[in-house]
C-alpha positions in Angstrom: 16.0 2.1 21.8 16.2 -1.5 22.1 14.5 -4.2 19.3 10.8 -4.2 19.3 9.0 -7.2 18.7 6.2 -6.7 16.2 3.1 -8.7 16.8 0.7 -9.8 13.8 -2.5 -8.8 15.1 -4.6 -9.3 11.3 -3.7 -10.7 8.4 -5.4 -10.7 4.2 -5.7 -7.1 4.0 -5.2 -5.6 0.6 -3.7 -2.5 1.7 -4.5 -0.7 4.8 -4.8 3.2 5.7 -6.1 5.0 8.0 -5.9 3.2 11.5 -7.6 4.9 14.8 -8.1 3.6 18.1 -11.5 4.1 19.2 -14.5 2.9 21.3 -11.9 0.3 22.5 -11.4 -0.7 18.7 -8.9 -0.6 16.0 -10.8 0.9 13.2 -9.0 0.6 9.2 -9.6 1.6 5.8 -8.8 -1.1 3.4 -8.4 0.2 -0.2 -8.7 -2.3 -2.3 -11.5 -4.3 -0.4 -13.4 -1.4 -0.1 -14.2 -1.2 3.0 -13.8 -0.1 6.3 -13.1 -3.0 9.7 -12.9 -2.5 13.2 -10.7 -5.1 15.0 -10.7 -6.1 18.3 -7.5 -6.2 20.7 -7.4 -10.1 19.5 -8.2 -9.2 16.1 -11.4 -10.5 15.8 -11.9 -8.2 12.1 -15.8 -6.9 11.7 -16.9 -5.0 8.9 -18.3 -1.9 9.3 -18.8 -0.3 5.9 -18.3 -0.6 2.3 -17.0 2.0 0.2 -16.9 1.2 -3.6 -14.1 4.1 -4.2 -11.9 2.9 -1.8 -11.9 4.6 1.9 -9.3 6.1 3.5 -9.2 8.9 6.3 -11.3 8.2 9.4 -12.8 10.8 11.9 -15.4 10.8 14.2 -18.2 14.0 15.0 -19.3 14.7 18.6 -22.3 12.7 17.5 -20.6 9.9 17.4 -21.0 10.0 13.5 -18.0 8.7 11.2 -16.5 10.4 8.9 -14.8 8.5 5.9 -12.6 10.1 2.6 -14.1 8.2 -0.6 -11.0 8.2 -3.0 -12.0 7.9 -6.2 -15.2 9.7 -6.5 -13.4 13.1 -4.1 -16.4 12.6 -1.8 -16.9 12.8 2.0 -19.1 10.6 3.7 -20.8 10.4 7.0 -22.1 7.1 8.6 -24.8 8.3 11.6 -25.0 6.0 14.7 -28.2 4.8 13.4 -26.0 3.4 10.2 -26.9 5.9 7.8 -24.7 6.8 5.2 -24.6 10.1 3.2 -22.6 12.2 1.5 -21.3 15.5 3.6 -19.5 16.9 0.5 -18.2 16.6 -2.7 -14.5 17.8 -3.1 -14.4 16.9 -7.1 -13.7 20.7 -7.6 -11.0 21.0 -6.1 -9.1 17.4 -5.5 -6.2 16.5 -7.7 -6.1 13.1 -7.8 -7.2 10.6 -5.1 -8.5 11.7 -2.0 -6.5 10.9 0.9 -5.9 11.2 4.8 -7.8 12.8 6.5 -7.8 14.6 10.8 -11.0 15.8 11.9 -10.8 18.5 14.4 -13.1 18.8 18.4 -15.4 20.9 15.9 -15.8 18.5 13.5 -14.2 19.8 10.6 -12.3 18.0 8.4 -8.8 18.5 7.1 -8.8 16.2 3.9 -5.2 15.7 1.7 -4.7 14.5 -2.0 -2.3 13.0 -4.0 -2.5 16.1 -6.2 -1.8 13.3 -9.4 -2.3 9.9 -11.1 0.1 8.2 -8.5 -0.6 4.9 -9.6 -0.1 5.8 -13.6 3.5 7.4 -12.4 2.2 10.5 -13.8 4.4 13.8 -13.3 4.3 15.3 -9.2 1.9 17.8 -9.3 1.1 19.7 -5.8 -1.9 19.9 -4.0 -4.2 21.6 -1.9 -5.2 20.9 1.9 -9.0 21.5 2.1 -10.9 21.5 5.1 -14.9 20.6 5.1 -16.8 22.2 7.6 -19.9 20.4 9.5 -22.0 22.3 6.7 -20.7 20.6 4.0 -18.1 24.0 2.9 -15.4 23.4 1.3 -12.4 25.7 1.7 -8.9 25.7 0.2 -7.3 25.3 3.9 -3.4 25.5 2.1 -1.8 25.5 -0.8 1.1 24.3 -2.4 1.7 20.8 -0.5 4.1 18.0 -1.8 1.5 15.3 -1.7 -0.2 16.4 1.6 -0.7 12.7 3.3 -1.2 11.9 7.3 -2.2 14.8 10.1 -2.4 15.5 13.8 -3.7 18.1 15.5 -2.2 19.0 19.0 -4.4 18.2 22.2 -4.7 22.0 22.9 -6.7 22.0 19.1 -4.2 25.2 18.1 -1.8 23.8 15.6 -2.0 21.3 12.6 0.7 18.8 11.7 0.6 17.8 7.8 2.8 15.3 6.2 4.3 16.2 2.5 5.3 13.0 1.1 7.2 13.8 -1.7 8.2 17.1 0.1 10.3 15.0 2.8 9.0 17.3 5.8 6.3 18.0 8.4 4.4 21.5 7.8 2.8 23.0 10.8 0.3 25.5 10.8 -1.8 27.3 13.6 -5.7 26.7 13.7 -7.7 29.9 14.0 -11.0 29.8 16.0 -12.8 29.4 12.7 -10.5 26.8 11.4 -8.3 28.9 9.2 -4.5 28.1 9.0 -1.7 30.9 9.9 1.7 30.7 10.3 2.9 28.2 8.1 6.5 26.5 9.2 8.3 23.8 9.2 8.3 21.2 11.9 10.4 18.8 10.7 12.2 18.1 7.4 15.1 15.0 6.1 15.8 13.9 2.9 14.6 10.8 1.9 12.1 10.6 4.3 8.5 10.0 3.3 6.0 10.7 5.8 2.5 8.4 5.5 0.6 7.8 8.0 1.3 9.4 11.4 0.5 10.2 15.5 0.7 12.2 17.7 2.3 11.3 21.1 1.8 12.8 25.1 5.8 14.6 24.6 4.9 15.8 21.6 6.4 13.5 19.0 5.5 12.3 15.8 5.3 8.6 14.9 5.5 8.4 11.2 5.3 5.6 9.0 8.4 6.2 6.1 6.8 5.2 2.9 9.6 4.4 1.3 12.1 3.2 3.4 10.4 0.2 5.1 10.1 1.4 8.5 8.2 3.5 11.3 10.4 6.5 13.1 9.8 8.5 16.3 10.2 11.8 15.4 11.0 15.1 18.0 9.8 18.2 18.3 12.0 20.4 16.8 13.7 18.0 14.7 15.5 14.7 14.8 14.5 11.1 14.3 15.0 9.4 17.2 13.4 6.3 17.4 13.5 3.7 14.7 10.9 0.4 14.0 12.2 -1.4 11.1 9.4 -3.5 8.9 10.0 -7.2 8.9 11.7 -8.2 5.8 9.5 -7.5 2.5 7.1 -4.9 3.8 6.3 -1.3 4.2 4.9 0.5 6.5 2.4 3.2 5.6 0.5 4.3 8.4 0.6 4.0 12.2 -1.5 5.0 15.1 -1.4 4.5 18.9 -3.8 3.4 20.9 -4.9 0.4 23.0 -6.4 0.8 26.7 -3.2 3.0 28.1 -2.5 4.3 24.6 0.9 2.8 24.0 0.0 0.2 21.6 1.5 1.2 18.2 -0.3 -0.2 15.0 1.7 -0.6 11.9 0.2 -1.0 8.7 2.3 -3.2 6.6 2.4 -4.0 3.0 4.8 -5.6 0.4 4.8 -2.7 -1.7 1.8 0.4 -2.2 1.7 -0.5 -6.5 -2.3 -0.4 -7.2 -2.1 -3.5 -9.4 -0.3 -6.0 -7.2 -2.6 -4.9 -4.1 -5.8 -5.3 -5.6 -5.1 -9.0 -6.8 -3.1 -10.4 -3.1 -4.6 -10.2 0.0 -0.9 -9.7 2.0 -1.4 -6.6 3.9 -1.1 -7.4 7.5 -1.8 -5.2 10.6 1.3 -5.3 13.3 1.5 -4.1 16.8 4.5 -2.6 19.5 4.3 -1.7 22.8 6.3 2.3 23.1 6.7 4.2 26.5 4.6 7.2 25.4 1.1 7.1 25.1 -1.1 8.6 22.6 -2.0 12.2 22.7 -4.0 15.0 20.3 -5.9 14.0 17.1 -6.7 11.8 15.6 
């Protein structure tokens, strides 16, 4: 493919996560200003909610409820249209470390990941569960055994699940049950020293994943093979993507200097960046 330019659509985040496209809005976690914006196609930013232990995965009920991942304290939360917030569940029990991203399937249950560590205190890699949270509030031990489980999809058909392993270098696959149990776990895709973030699902089937660590966003095949390439500008990271826009094909990049808890907190130079691909969005989230 042929250079991309990158468009700054917002700038002075402190570190974004968790971009969607929906109700003809960008919609983004921001750790470290606790919070979650929308942001209009001309970046106009509104707030939308705070969340004092830093959000991260967004989803959206059949309600029109939102679904957010609280970090810090392992919980889930719900925001109700009428701007209501309570807690759906707490995943203390069974979270190692931080919460993290989050899909939320057409029946409104929620896949959650975790770092499965103290990332930020460069504590040893320890693995981590996948839980999913039913509309209830259950929690259930969805997998096991996931290198950092991090950014999901979920087909448009709603059979099969897509989890990023950061530290495991690969997509894992599973297929969804009619009661939201997971069978069949494969994988879809797996490279050395590639560390999946933040991904998307596209209308052939590909994977758009943000590379944590090395500084760019890749187009990924079914099947297996990178084959589309969107370095960062000089100095950042991307860590998450997502497409969307009217006709889908907008990509959003979320960019950073670096992911290091400390720096982020104190700078406000996270900046949201946008593309134009061929293939439009498809599946979840």
């Amino acid at each position: 493919m042929g250079e991309r330019t990158l468009t700054q659509l917002a700038e002075g985040g402190g570190f974004f996560e968790g971009p969607r496209w929906h109700d003809g809005r960008w919609w983004v976690s921001d750790f470290y200003r606790q919070a979650v914006f929308t942001y209009t196609t001309d970046g106009q930013e509104a707030q939308v909610l705070t969340v004092e232990n830093q959000p991260s995965g967004l989803g959206w009920l059949s309600d029109g409820s939102l679904l957010v991942v609280s970090m810090r304290d392992h919980k889930l939360l719900r925001l109700d249209i009428y701007d209501r917030v309570e807690e759906v569940a707490d995943l203390s029990h069974y979270a190692g470390g931080h919460l993290n991203d989050m899909v939320v399937d057409a029946h409104g249950r929620a896949y959650v990941g975790s770092f499965g560590f103290d990332l930020m205190a460069r504590a040893e890699p320890r693995n981590a569960d996948l839980l999913r949270v039913d509309v209830d509030g259950t929690v259930t031990i969805a997998a096991g055994d996931l290198a950092f489980p991090n950014g999901s999809v979920i087909t448009p058909d709603g059979e099969t699940l897509i989890v990023g392993e950061t530290m495991g270098n690969r997509y894992t696959a599973w297929t969804i049950a009619d009661d939201g149990s997971l069978s069949d776990r494969r994988t879809w895709f797996q490279q050395e020293g590639l560390a999946p973030d933040g991904c998307c699902l596209d209308a052939e089937g590909h994977i758009w994943s943000a590379d944590a660590l090395a500084n760019r966003c890749v187009r990924i095949a079914p099947g297996g093979g990178i084959v589309d390439t969107i370095p960062a500008p000089d100095g950042l990271g991307v860590y998450a993507c997502m497409l969307g826009g009217d006709d889908g094909r907008t990509l959003l990049l979320c960019a950073a200097p670096d992911y290091y808890e400390q720096r982020r907190k104190v700078a406000r130079e996270a900046v949201l960046l946008t593309t134009t691909v061929d293939v439009p969005h498809a599946g979840l989230p």
